[in-house]
N, CA, C and O atoms as a GROMACS GRO file, in nm:
protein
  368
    1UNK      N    1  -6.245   4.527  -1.306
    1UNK     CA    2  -6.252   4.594  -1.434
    1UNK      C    3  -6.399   4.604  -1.478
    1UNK      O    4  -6.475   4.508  -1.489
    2UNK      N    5  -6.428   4.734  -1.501
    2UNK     CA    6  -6.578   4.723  -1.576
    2UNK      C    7  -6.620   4.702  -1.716
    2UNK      O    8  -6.544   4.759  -1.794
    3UNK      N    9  -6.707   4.644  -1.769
    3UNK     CA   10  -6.765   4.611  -1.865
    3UNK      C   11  -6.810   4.745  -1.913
    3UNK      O   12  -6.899   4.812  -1.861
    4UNK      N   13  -6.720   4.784  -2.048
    4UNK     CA   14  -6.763   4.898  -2.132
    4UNK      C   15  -6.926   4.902  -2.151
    4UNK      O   16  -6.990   4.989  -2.091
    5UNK      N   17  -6.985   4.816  -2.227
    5UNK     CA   18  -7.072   4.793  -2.250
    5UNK      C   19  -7.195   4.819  -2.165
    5UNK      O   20  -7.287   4.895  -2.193
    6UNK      N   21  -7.181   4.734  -2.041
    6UNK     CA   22  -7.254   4.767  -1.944
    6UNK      C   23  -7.233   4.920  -1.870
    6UNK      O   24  -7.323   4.948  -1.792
    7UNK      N   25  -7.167   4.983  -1.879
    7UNK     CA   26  -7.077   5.084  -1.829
    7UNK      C   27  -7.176   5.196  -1.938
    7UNK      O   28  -7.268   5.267  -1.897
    8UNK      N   29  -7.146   5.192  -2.030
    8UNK     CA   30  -7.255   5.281  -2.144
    8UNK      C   31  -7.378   5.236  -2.072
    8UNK      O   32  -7.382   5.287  -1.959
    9UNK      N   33  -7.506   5.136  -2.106
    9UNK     CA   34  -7.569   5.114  -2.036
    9UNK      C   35  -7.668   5.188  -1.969
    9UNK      O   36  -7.780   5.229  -1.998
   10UNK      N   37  -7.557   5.197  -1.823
   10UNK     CA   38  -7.613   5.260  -1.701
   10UNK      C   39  -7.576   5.428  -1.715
   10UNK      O   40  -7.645   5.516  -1.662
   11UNK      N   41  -7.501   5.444  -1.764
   11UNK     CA   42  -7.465   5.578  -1.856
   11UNK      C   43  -7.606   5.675  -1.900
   11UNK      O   44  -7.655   5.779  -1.857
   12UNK      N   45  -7.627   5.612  -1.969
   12UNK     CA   46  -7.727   5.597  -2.066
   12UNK      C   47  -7.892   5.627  -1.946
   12UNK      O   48  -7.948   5.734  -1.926
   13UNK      N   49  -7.921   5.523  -1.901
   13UNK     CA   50  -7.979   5.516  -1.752
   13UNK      C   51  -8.010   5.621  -1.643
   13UNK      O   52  -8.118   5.667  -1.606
   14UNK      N   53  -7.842   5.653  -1.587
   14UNK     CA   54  -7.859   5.709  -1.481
   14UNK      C   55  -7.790   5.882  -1.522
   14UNK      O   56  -7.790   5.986  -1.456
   15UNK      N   57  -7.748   5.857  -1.630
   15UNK     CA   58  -7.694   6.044  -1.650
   15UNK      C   59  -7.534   6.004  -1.659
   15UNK      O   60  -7.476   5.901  -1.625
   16UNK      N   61  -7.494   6.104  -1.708
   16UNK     CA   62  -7.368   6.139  -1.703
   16UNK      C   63  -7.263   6.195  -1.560
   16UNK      O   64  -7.289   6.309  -1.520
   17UNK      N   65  -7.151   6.117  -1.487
   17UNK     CA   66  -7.132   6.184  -1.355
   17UNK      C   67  -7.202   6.119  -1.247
   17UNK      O   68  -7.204   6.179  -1.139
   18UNK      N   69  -7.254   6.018  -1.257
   18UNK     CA   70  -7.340   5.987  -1.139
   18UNK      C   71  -7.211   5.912  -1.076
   18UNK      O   72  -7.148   5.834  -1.149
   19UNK      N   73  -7.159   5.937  -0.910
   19UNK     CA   74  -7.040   5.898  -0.848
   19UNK      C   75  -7.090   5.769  -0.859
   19UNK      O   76  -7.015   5.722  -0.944
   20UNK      N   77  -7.174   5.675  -0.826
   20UNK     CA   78  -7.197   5.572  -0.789
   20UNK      C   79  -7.193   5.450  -0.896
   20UNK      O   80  -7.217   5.331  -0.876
   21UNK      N   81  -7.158   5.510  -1.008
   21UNK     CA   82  -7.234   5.432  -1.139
   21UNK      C   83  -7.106   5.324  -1.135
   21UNK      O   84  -7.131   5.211  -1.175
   22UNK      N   85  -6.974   5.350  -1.090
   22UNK     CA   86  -6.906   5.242  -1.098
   22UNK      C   87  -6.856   5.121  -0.984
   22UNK      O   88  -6.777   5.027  -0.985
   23UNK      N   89  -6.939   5.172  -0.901
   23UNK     CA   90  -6.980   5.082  -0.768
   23UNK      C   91  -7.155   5.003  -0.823
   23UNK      O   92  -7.190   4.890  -0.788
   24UNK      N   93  -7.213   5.067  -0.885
   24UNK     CA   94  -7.345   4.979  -0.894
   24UNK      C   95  -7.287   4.863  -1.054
   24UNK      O   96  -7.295   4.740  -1.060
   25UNK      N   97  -7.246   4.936  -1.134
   25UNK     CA   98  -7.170   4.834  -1.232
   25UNK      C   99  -7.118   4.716  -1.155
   25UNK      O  100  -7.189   4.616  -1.154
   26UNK      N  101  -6.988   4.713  -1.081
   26UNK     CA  102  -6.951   4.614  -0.965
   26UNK      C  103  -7.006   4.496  -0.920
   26UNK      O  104  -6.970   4.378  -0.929
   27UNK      N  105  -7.146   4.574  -0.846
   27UNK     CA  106  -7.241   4.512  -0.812
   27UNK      C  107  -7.296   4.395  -0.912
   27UNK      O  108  -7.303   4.272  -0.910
   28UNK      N  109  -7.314   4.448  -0.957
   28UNK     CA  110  -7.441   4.386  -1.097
   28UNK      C  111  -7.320   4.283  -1.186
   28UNK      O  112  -7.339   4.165  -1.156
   29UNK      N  113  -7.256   4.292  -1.240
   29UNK     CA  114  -7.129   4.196  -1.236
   29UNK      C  115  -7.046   4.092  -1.188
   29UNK      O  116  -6.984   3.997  -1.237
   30UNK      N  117  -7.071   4.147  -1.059
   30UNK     CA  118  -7.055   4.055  -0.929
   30UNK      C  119  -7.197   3.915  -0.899
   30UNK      O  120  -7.179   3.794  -0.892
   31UNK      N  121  -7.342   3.998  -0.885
   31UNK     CA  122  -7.416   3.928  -0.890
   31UNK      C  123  -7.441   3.840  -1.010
   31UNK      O  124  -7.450   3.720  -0.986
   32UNK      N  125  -7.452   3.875  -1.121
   32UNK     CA  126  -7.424   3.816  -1.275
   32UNK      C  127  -7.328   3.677  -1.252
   32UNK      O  128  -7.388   3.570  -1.247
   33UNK      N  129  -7.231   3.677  -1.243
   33UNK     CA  130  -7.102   3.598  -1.209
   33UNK      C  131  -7.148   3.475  -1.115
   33UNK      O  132  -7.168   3.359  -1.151
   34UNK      N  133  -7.162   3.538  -0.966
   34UNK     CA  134  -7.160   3.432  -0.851
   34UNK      C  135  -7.318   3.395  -0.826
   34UNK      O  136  -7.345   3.312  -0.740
   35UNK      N  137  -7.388   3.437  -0.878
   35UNK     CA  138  -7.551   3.381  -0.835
   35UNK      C  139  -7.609   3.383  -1.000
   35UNK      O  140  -7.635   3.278  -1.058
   36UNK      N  141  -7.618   3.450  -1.031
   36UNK     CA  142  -7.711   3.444  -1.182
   36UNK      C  143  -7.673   3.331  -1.268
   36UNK      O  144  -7.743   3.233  -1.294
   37UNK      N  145  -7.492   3.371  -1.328
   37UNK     CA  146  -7.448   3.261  -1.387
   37UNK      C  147  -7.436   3.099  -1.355
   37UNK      O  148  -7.444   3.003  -1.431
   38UNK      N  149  -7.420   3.105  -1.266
   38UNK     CA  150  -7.436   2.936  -1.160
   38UNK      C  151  -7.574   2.901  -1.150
   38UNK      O  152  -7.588   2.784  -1.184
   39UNK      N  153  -7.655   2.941  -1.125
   39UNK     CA  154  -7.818   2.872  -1.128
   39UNK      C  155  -7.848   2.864  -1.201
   39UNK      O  156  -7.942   2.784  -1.188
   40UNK      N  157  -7.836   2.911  -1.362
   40UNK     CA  158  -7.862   2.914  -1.501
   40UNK      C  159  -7.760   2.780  -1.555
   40UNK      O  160  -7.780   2.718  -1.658
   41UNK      N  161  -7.658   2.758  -1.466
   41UNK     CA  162  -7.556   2.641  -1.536
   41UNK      C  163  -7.565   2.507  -1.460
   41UNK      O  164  -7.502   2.405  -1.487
   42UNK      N  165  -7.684   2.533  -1.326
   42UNK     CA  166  -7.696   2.394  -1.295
   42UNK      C  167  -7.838   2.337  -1.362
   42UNK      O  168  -7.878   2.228  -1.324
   43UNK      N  169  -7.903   2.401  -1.448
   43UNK     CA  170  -8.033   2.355  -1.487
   43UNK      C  171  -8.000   2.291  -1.628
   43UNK      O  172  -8.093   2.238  -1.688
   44UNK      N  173  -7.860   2.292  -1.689
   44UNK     CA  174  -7.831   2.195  -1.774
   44UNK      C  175  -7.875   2.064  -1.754
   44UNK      O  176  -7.864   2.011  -1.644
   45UNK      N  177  -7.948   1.978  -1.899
   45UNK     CA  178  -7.943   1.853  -1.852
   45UNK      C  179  -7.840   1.742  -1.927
   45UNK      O  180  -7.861   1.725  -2.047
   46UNK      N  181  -7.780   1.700  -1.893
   46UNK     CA  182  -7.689   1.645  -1.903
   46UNK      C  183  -7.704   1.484  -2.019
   46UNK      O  184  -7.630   1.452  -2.112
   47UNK      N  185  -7.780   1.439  -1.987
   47UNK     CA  186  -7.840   1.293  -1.989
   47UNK      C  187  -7.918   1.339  -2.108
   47UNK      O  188  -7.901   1.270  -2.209
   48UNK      N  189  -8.013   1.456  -2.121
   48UNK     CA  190  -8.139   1.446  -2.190
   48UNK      C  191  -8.107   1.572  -2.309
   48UNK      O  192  -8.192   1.596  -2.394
   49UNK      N  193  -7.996   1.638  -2.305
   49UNK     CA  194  -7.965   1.754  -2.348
   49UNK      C  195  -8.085   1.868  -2.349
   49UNK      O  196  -8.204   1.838  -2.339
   50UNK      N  197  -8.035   2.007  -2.363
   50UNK     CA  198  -8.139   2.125  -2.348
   50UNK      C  199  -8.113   2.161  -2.158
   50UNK      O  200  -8.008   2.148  -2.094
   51UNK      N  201  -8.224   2.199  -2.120
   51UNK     CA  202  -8.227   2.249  -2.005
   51UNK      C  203  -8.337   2.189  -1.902
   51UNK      O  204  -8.442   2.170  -1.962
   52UNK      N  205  -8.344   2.163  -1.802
   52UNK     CA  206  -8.479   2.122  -1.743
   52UNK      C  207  -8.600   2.195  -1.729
   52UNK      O  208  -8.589   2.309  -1.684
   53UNK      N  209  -8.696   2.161  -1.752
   53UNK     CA  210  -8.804   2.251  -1.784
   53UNK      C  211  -8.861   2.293  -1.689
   53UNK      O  212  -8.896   2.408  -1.715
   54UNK      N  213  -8.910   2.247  -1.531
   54UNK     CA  214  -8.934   2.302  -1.429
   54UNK      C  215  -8.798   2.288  -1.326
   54UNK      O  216  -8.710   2.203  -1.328
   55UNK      N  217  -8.822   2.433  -1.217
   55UNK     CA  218  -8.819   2.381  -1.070
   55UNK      C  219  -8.853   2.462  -0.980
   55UNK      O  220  -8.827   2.582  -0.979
   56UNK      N  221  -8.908   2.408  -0.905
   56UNK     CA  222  -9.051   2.417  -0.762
   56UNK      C  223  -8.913   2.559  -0.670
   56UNK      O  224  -8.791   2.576  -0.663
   57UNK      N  225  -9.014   2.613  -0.629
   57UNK     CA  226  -8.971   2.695  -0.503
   57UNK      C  227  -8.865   2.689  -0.411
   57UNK      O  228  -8.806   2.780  -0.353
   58UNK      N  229  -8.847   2.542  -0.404
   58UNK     CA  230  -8.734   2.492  -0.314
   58UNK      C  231  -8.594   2.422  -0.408
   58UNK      O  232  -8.521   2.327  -0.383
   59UNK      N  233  -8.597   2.523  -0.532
   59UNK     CA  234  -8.490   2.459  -0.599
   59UNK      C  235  -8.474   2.286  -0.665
   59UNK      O  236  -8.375   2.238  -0.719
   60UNK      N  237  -8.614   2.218  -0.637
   60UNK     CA  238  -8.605   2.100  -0.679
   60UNK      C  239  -8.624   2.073  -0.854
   60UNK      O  240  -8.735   2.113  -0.889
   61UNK      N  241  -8.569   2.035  -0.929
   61UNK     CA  242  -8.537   2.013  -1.013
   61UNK      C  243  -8.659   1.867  -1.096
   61UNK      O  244  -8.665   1.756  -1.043
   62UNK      N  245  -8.714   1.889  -1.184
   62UNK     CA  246  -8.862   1.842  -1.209
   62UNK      C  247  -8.807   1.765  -1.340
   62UNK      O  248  -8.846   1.822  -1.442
   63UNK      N  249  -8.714   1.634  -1.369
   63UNK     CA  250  -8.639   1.628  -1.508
   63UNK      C  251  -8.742   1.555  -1.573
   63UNK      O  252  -8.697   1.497  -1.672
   64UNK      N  253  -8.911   1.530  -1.547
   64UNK     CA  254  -8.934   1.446  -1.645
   64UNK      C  255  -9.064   1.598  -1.710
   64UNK      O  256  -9.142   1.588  -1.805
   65UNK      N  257  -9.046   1.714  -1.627
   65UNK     CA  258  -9.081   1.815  -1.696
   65UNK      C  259  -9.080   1.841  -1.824
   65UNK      O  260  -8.978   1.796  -1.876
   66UNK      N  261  -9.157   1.899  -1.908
   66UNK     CA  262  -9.180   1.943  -2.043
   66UNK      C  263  -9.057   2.009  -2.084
   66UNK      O  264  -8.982   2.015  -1.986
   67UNK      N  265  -9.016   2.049  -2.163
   67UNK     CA  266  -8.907   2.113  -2.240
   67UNK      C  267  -8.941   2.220  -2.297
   67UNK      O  268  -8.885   2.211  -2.406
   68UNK      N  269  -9.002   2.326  -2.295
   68UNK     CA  270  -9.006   2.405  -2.404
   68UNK      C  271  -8.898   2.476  -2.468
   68UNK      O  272  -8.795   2.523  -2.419
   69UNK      N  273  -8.956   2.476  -2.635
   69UNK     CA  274  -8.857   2.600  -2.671
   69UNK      C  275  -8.868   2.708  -2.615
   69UNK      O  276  -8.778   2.741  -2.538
   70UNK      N  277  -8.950   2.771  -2.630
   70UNK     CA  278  -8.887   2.924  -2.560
   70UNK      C  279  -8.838   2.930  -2.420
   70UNK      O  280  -8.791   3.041  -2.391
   71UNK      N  281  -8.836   2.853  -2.340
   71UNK     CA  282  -8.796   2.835  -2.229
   71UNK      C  283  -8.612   2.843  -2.234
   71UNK      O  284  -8.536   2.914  -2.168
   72UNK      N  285  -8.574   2.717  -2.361
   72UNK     CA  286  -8.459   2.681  -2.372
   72UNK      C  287  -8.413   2.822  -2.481
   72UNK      O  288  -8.317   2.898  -2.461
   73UNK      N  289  -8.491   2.828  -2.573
   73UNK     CA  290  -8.378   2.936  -2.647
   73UNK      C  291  -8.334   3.083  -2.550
   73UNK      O  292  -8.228   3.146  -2.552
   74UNK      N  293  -8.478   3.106  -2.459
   74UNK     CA  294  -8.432   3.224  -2.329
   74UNK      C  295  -8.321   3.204  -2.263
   74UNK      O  296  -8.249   3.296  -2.225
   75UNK      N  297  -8.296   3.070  -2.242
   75UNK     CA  298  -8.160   3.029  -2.141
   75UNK      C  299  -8.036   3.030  -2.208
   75UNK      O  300  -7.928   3.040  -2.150
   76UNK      N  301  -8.053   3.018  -2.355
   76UNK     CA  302  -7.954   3.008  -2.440
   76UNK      C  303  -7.915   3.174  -2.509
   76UNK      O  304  -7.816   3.229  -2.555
   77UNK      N  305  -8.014   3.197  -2.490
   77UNK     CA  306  -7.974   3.422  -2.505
   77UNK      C  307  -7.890   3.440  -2.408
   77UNK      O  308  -7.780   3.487  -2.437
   78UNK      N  309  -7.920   3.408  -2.268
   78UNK     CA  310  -7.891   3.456  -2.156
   78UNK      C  311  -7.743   3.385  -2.143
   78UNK      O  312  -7.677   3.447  -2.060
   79UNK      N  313  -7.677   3.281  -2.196
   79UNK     CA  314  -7.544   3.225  -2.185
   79UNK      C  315  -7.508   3.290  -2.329
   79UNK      O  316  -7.435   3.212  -2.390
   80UNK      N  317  -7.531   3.393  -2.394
   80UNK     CA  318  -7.499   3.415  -2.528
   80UNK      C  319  -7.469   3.580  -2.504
   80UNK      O  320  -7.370   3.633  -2.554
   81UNK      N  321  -7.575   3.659  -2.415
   81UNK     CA  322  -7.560   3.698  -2.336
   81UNK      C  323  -7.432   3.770  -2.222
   81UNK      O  324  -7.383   3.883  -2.219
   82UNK      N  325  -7.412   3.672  -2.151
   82UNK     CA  326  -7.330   3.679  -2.060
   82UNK      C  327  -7.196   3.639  -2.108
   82UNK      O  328  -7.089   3.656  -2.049
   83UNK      N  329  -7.212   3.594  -2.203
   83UNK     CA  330  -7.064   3.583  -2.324
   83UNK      C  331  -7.015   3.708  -2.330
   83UNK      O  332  -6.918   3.758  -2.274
   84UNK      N  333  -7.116   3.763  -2.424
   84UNK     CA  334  -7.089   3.894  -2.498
   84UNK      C  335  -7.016   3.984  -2.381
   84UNK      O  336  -6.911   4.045  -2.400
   85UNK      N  337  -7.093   3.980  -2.247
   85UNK     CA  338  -7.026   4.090  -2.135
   85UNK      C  339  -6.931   4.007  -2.095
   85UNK      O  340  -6.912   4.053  -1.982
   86UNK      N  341  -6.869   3.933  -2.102
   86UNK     CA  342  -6.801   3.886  -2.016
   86UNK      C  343  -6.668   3.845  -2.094
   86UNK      O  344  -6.570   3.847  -2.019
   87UNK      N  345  -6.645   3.816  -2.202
   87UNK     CA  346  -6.545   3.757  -2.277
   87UNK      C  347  -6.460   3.707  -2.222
   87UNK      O  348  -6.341   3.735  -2.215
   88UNK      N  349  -6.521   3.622  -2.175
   88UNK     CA  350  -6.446   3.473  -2.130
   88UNK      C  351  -6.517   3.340  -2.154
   88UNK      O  352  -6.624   3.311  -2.101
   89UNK      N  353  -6.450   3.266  -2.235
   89UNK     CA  354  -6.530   3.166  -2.225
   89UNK      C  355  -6.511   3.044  -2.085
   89UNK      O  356  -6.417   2.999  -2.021
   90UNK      N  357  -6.647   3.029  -2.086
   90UNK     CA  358  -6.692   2.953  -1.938
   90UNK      C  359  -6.752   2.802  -1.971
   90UNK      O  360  -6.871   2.772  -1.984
   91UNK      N  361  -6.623   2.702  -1.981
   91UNK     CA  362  -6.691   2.533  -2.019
   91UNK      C  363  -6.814   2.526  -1.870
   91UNK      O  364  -6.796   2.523  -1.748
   92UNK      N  365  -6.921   2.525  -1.948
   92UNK     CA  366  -7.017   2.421  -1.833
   92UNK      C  367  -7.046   2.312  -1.834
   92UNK      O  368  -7.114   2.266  -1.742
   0.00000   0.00000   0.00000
């Protein structure tokens, strides 16, 4: 099922009629879901609350890293975000 929202969007974007627009929606939904949403939900910190503030190239996770706000309120758009398209709520 596509996301109205996102669906306007690329609408909006790519023209009116474009055959592909509901195969690239798909896409982008799909990636959102199984890679975007999951790497954004393992950088929760659990112990220290907020988010972890670094991690290195190789996915290593830096917890005595700095915290910033804008770091954390960006991560917190982006699960506020992916709400809005997604209407489902997702316990992490």
């Amino acid at each position: 099922m596509v996301n109205e929202g996102l669906k306007f969007s690329l609408t909006l974007i790519l023209g009116e009629g474009t055959c592909q627009m509901e195969k690239i929606v798909h896409e982008m939904n799909k990636e959102l879901k199984d890679r975007i949403f999951p790497f954004w939900s393992k950088l929760k910190d659990e112990e220290n609350g907020g988010f972890y503030g670094y991690v290195d190239y190789d996915l290593n996770i830096d917890n005595k890293a700095l915290k910033g706000s804008i770091l954390n309120s960006r991560i917190l758009w982006f699960f506020s975000a992916f709400y809005c398209l997604d209407k489902e709520k997702k316990s992490t």
